[in-house]
C-alpha positions in Angstrom: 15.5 17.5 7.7 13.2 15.6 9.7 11.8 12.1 8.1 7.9 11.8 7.3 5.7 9.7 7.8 3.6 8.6 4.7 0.2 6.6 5.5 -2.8 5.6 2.8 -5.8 3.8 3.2 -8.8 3.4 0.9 -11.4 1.3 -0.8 -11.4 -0.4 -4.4 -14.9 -2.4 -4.9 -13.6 -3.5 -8.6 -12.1 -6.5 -8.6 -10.8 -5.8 -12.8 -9.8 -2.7 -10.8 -7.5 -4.1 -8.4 -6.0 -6.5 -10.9 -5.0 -3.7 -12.8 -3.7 -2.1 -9.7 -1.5 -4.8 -8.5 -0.1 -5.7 -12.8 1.0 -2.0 -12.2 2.7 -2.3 -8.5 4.3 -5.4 -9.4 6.4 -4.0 -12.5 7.4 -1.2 -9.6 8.4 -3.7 -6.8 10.6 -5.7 -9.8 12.1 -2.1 -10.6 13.1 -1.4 -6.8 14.2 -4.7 -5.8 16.5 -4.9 -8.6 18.6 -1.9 -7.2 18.9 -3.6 -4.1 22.0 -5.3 -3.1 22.0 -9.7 -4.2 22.8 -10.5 -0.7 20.1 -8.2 0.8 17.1 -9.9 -2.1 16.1 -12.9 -1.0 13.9 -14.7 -3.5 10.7 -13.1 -4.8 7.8 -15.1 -3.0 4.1 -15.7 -3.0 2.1 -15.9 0.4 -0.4 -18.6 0.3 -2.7 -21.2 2.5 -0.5 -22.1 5.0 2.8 -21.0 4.0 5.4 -19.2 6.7 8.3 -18.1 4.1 11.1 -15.9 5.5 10.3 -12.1 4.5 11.3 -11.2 1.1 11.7 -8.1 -0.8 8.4 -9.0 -2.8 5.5 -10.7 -1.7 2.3 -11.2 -3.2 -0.7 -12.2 -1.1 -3.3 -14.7 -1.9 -4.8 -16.5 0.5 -7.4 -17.4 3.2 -6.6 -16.0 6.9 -8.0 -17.7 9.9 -8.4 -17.8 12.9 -8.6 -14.8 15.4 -8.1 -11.8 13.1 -8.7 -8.0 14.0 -9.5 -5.1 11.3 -8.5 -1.9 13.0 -10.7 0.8 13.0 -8.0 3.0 11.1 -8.1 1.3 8.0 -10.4 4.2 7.0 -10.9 7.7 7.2 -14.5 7.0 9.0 -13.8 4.3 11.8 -16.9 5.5 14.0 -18.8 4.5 10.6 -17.0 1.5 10.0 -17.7 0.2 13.9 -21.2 1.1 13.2 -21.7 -1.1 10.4 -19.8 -4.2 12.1 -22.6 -4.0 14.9 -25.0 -3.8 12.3 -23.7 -7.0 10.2 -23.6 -8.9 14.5 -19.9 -8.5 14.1 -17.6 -8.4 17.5 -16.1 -5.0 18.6 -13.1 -4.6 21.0 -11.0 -1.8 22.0 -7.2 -2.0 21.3 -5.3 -2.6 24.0 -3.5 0.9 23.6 -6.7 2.8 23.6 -5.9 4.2 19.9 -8.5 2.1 17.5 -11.2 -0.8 18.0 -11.0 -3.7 16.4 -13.4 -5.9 14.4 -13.0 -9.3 15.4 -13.3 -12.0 12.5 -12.7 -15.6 11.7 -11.8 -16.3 8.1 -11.1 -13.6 5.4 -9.6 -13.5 2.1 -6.5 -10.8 1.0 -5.0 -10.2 -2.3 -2.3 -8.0 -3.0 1.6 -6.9 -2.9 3.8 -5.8 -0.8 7.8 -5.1 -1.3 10.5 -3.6 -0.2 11.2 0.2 -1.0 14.3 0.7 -2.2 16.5 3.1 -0.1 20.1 3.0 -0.9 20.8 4.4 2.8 18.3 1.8 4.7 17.1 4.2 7.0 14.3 2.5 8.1 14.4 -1.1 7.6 11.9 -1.8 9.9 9.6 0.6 7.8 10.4 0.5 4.3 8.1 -1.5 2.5 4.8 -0.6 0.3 1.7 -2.5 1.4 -1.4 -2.4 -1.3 -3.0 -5.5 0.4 -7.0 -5.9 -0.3 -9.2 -8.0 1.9 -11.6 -9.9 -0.4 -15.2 -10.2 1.4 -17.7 -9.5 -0.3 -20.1 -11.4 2.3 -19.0 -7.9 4.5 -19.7 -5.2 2.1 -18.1 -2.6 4.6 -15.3 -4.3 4.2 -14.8 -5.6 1.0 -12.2 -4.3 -0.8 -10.3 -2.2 1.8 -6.7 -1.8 1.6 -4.6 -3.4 4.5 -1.5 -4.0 6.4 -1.2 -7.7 7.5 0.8 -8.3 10.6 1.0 -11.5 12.8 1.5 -11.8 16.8 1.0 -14.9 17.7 -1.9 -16.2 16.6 -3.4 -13.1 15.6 -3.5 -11.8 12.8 -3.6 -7.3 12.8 -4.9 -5.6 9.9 -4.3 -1.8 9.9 -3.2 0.9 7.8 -0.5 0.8 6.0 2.7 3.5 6.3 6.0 4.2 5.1 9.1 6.1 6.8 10.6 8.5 4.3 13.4 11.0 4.7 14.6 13.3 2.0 13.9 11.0 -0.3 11.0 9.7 -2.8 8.6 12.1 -0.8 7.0 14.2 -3.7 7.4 10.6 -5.8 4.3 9.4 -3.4 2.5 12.0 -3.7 2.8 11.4 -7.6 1.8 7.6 -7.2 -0.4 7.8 -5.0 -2.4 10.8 -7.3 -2.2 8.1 -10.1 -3.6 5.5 -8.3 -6.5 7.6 -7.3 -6.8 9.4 -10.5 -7.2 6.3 -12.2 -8.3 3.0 -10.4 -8.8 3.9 -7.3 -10.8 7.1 -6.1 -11.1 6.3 -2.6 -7.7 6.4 -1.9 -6.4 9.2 0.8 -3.3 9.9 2.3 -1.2 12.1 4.2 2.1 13.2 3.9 2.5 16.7 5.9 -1.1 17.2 5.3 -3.8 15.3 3.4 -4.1 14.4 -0.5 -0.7 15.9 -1.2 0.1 17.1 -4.3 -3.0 15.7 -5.5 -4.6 18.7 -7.0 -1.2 19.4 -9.3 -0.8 16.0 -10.5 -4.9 15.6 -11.7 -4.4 18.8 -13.9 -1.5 16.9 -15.5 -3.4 13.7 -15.8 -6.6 15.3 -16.8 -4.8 17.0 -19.8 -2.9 13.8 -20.9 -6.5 12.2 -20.1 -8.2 14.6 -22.6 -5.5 14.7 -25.3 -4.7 11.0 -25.6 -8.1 9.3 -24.0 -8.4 7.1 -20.7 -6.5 3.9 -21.5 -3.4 5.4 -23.1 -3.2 8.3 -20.0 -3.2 5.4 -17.5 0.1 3.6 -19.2 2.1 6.8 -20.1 1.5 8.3 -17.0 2.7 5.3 -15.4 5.7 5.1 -17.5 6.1 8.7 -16.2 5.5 7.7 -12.8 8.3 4.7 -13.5 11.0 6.8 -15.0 10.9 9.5 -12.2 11.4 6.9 -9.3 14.5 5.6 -11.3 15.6 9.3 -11.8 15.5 9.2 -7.7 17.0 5.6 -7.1 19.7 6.4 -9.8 20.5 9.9 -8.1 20.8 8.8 -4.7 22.7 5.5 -5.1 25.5 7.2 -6.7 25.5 10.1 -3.7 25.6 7.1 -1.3 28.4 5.3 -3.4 30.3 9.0 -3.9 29.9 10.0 0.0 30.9 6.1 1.5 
């Protein structure tokens, strides 16, 4: 079977909501990083002003980016809308370099967020394995504020575009499962595609909906996500131990 491609993108305007958000992913990036090998998890980390740590399993972003920085057109389902608006708010517009996106040029911008390591007991794809729910913080930008990122560095550039993960026969319908939470409950905007778009999502909002209905909105959110929990350990437990029984 061939791997997939999994990418998400969205907006969350709530701060409260994106706190929420991020309590949430961090008890899941603890969870897979502990199934990764001690010599392969270097020590968890936080990103802040001026910091250049080497690249753990876990790192949570806080901090102020400056300097040339480009916000690529693809960090949303509408980039035509999204270049409109930067020409509106006198913001500088550039093509990238392969033709694919533009970019929004900035100066200074705030992100928040996580982003870890996936756990994979066959590391596949080590160069694209890791779950990015970063948030830029501009609320002078409206447009912009609040839209999840991927924050790379050349140079002294800093690239912020849509995030992705490689997947193979593995954790696939688990996405589609988070990411159905995530929107069902904190997060409406977000989209993404794995073999086509929203995957699974219709399924898994019935099942929400019902615990929604039965148990009301604040217990749904944690049960579900203990749900959510337990199944990606089912997966991690499973396939470590066909790894260890076929090595």
């Amino acid at each position: 079977m061939s791997s997939v491609n999994v990418v998400w993108k969205g907006n969350c305007r709530s701060p409260e909501a994106r706190t929420r958000l991020l309590d949430y992913l961090q008890r899941l990036a603890r969870l897979s990083d502990s199934y990764l090998r001690p010599g392969d998890r270097p020590q968890f980390t936080v990103v802040g002003e001026g910091q250049t740590p080497p690249r753990a399993n876990i790192e949570l972003v806080d901090e102020v980016r400056k300097g040339e920085i480009l916000v690529s057109s693809d960090i949303t389902e509408h980039p035509e809308t999204l270049i409109v608006r930067a020409g509106e708010a006198g913001l500088p517009v550039r093509a990238a370099p392969d033709g694919s996106a533009h970019h929004i040029v900035l100066d200074e911008v705030r992100v928040r967020g996580i982003e870890f390591r996936l756990f994979d007991p066959r590391g596949l794809y080590p160069d694209n394995d890791r779950m990015s729910f970063v948030f830029i913080d501009c609320p002078e930008h409206h447009f912009l504020d609040g839209r999840l990122v991927k924050v790379t560095n050349d140079g002294d550039v800093t690239l912020f575009s849509c995030p992705s993960l490689q997947l193979k026969s593995y954790l696939e319908d688990w996405t589609d499962c988070l990411f159905s939470w995530i929107r069902f409950f904190l997060m409406g905007d977000l989209w993404w595609r794995r073999h086509e778009e929203l995957h699974g999502y219709h399924d898994y909002r019935s099942v929400f909906e019902s615990v929604q209905t039965t148990r009301g909105s604040a217990v749904a959110e944690d049960a579900t996500f203990e749900a959510v929990i337990s199944t990606f350990t089912q997966h991690a437990e499973h396939w470590r131990c066909e790894v260890q029984r076929t090595a």
